[in-house]
N, C-alpha and C positions, 0 to 999 in steps of 0.2 A: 741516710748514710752519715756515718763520722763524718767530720773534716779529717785531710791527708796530713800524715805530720809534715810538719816542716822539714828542710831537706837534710838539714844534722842530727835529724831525730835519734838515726844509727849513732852516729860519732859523738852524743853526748852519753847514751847509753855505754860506749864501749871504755870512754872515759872514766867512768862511774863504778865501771866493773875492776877497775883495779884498786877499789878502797874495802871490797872483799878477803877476806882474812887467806884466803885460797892461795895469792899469790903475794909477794914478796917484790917491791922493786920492779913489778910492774912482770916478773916471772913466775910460771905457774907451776906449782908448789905439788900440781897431783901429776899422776900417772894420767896418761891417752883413756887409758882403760875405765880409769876414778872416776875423770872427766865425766866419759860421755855415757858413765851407770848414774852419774846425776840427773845430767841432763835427758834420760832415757824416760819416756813416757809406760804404762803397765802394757799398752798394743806397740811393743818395741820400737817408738821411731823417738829419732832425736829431736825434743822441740817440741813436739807434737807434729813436726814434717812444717813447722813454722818458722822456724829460726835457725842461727848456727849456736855452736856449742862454745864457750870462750871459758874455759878451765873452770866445768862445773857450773857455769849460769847460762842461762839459754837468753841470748842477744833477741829479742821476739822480731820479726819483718812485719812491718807496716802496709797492709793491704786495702787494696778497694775492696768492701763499701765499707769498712773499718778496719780497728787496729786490734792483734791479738794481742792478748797479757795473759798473766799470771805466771808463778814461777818456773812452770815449763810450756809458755806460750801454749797453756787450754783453755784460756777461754775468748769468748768471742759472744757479741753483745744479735748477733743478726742471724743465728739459725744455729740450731740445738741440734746435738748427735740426734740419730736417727734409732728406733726402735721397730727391729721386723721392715727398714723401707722407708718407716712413717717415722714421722715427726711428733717432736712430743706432743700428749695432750694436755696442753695448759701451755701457761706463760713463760715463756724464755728469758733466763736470765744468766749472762757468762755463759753461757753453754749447756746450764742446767735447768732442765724443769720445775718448776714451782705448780703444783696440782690445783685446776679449780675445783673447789668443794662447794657449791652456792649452797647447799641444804648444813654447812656447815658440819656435818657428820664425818667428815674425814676419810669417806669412802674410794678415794681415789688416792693412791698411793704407787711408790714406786720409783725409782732412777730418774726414768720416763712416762711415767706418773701412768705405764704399762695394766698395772694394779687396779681389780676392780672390786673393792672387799665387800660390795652387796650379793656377790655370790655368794657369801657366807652366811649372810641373812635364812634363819629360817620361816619358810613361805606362812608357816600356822602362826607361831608367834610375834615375828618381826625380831625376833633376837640373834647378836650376831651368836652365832654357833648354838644355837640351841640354849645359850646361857650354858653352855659343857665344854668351853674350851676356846681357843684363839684363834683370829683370826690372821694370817700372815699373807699377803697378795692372793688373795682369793680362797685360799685352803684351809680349813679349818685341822686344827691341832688339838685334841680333845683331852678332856680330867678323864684320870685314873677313873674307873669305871664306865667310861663311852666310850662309842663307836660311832662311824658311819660319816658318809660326806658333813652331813650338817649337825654328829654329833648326835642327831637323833633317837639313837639306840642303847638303851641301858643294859650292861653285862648282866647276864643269867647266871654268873657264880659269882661266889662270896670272893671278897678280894684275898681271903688265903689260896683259896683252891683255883684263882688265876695266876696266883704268886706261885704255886705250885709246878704251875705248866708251865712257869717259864724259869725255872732254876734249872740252871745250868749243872753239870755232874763235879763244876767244884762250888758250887753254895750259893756262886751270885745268880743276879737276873738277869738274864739274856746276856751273859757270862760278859756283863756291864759293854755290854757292844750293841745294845736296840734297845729299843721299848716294848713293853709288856703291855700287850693291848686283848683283855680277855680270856688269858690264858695260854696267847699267839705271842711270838718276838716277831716284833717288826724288826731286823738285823740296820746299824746304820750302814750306809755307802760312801766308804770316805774317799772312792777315784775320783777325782775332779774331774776325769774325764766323763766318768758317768755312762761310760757303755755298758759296765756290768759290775755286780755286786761282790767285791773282793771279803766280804766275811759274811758267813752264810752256815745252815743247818739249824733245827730246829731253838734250840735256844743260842743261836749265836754264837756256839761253840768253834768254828771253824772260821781260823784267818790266814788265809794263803798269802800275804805279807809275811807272813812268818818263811816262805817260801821263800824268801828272796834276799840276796847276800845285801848288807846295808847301803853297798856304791852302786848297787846294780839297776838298770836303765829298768823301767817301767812296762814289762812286753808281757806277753802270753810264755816268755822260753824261763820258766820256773827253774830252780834248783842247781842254778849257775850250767842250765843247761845239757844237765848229764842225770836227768829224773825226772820224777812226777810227781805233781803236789796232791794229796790227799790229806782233807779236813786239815792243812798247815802244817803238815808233814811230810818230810820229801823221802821218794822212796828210790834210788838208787840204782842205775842203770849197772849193769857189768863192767867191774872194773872202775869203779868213782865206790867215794868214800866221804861221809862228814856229813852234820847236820845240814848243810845245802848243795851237799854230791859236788865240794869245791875240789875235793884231794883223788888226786889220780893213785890207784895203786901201785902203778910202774914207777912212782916215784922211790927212790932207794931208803928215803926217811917213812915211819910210819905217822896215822895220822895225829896222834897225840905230838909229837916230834916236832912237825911239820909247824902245829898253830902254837908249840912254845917257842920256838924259832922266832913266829911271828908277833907273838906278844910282847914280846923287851919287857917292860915297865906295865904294861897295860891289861888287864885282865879280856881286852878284844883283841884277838889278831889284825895285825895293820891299823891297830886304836880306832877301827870301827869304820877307817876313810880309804879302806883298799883291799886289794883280793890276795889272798893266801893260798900260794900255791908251790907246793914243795919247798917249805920253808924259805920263803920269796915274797916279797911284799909290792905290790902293785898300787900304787899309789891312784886314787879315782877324784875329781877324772881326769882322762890324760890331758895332760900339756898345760894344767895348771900349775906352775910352778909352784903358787903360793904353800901345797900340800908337797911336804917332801921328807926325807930324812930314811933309815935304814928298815924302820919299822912304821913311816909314815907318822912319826911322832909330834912333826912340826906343820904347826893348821895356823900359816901367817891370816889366813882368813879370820882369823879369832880379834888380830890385832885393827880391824874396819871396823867403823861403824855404821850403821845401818845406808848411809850414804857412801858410804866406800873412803871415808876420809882414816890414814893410819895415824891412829897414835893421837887423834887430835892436832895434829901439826904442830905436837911439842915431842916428838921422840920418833925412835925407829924401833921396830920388828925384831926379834930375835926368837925365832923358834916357837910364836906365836905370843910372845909375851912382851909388851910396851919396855921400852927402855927410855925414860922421861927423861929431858933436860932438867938441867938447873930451873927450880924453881917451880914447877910443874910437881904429879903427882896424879896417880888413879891409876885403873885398872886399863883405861886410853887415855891415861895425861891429861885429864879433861877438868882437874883441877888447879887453880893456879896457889903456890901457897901462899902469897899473901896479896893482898887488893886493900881499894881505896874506899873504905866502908867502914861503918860505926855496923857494933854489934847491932845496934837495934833494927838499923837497916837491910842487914846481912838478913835476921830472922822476919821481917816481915816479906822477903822476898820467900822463906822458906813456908812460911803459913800456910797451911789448906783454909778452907772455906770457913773450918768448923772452927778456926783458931789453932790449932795443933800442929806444933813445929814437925816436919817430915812425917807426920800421919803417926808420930810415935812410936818409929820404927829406924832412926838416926838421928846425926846430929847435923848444925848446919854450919856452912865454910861457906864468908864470901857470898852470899844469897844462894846457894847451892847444898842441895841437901845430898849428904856423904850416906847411905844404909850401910845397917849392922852387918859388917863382913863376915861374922857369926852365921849368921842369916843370909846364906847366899842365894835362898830361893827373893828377896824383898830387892826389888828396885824399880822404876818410874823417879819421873821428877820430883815424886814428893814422897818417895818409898812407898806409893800407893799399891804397886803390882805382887803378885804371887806368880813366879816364875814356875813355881810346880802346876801349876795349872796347862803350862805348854807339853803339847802331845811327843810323846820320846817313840824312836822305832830301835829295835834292838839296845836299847836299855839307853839309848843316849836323847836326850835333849833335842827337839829340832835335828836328830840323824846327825848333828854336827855339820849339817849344809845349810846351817841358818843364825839367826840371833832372836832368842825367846826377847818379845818387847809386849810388857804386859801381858803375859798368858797366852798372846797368839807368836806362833812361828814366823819369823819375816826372813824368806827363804832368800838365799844367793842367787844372782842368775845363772839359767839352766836347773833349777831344782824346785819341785812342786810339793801338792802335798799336805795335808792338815801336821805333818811330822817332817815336812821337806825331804820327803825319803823317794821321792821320783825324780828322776832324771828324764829333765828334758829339754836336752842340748843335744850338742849334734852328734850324731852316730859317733861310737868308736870301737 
């Protein structure tokens, strides 16, 4: 067992927490809401269900037979989350497993070190996958030309006349939604849910995503619920209208009318964050203030960063766009324009590994590297990222319910998703 802290353990901590840029004079500077999406662990509890929340830092509580830390009181030195019941197999350490491998081979892998990659082992040679492909927690993933659990199986056709069987009727392979395994598309599954496969048919041609209006919650009622999806195509009940059977007929506006109504400025009805319906813009999802305006044009969600803090705590929101103070500067304020630094300093803070100021794709401010606004797909700390690489649903970016960070989506809460285009909040 630790020793128990001593009995101010809390009260030096709480002390300490106002030298946090968060608060001001000892007052806290964010929203209830800012707060406690900081302090929010990814299995929704505040703390980790260990501590209280004190404007965005999690206060951790001191328990027998030790003491929690880390920055949202996860870790803990005396018993490792659980896998399937069980406990991890290997060494505990903060709360995470460290795998034993005595044969040195690295066969055991995984979170919970769950992973046992000698299943991949082929029994004839002892190679993992056949020498045809990789092994990932037990499964082998195999080179263009194999098959089979262990990769064991070499394709019987030429790799045109696999490429063949699997072009899609506009030119790509597995209409770039699977992989081409033999002539077959293996279709990918991008539900996180994982109960059934939302893009599907022989080359991958069919994505019932397409089914589904951009705000709309995640269910089986396709087509804004007034149709039926087929191969990603909604086919229209009596009396509904529009590529997702949004527009009632009984409306006195027609449908062309109706989504220019809705468009304003924006080539999306309701700019992609709401439902269109007889020239009416519903703003998604309800009761979020932050999305609001005539046409839903204003996404204060834009003005957060990935931690929920606005503006950088140098400016305010306007319509989704930073309004910086004096002195301040960025796209969140997040830069200051002058500091107490020699250039030479400024730019070794900017270096990457290889020597190269901002990866060569900006300049540097203050040990902070600024990317080419030219270039709005480049950003990371070191301009390292390609933001086009993050998955768009209905032509936009992360759905617009997230912030592309380095190529992956980091969705808002209540929204899931490799594109954050699931809604998964609560009913409305």
């Amino acid at each position: 067992h630790n020793p128990p802290p001593p009995p101010n353990f809390t009260l030096v901590v709480e002390n300490l927490i106002f030298l946090f840029p968060s608060q001001v004079g000892g007052v806290c500077k964010l929203s209830t809401e800012s707060s406690l999406r900081r302090c929010r662990t990814p299995d929704g509890k505040i703390c980790s269900g260990r501590g209280k929340c004190n404007c965005g830092i999690c206060i951790c509580e001191a328990i027998e037979p030790g003491t929690f830390f880390g920055p949202r009181c996860e870790c803990h030195d005396w018993v490792c989350a659980t896998y399937n019941g069980k406990t991890c197999n290997g060494t505990c350490h903060c709360g995470s497993c460290m795998c034993d491998n005595e044969d040195n081979r690295g066969m055991v892998t995984g979170r919970f070190c769950e992973c046992d990659d000698s299943e991949c082992l082929d029994e004839e040679t002892g190679e993992i996958c056949g020498g045809h492909g990789q092994c990932y927690c037990g499964n082998c993933y195999c080179a263009a030309g194999w098959h089979g659990d262990k990769c064991e199986f070499q394709c019987d056709m030429s790799p045109w006349e696999s490429r063949q069987g699997c072009t899609s009727p506009d030119g790509k392979i597995c209409s770039n939604r699977g992989t081409c395994v033999c002539g077959e598309c293996n279709c990918h599954d991008v539900d996180p849910s994982g109960d059934w496969g939302d893009i599907h048919g022989d080359t991958c041609e069919c994505d019932e995503r397409n089914c589904h209006a951009t705000y709309d919650r995640y269910t089986d009622d396709f087509c804004s619920g007034h149709g039926q999806c087929n191969c990603g195509r909604c086919d229209c009940k009596e009396g509904w209208a529009g590529n997702k059977c949004e527009h009632p007929l009984s409306c006195s506006l027609s449908l062309e009318s109706s989504l220019k109504k809705c468009r304003g400025t924006s080539n999306l009805p309701c700019f992609g964050r709401g439902q269109c319906q007889c020239g009416q813009c519903t703003c998604h999802p309800p009761g979020d203030s932050r999305v609001h305006g005539k046409n839903c044009e204003c996404d204060d969600r834009q003005c957060e960063d990935i931690s929920g803090e606005v503006c950088g705590g140098h400016g305010y929101c306007s319509c989704g766009r930073c309004i910086c103070e004096e002195g301040w500067f960025g796209k969140l304020c997040q830069f200051p324009r002058s500091c107490d630094m020699s250039d030479a300093q400024s730019k070794e803070l900017c270096e990457t590994s290889d020597g190269v100021i901002c990866s060569g794709k900006g300049s540097c401010h203050c040990g902070k590297c600024i990317c080419n606004p030219q270039d709005w797909w480049v950003s990371g700390e070191y301009c390292e990222c390609d933001d086009r690489e993050c998955d768009k649903h209905d032509g936009i970016i992360c759905t617009g319910n997230g912030l592309c960070n380095c190529g992956n989506c980091e969705c808002w809460d209540g929204w899931n998703g490799n594109a954050c285009e699931i809604w998964v909040g609560e009913e409305y």
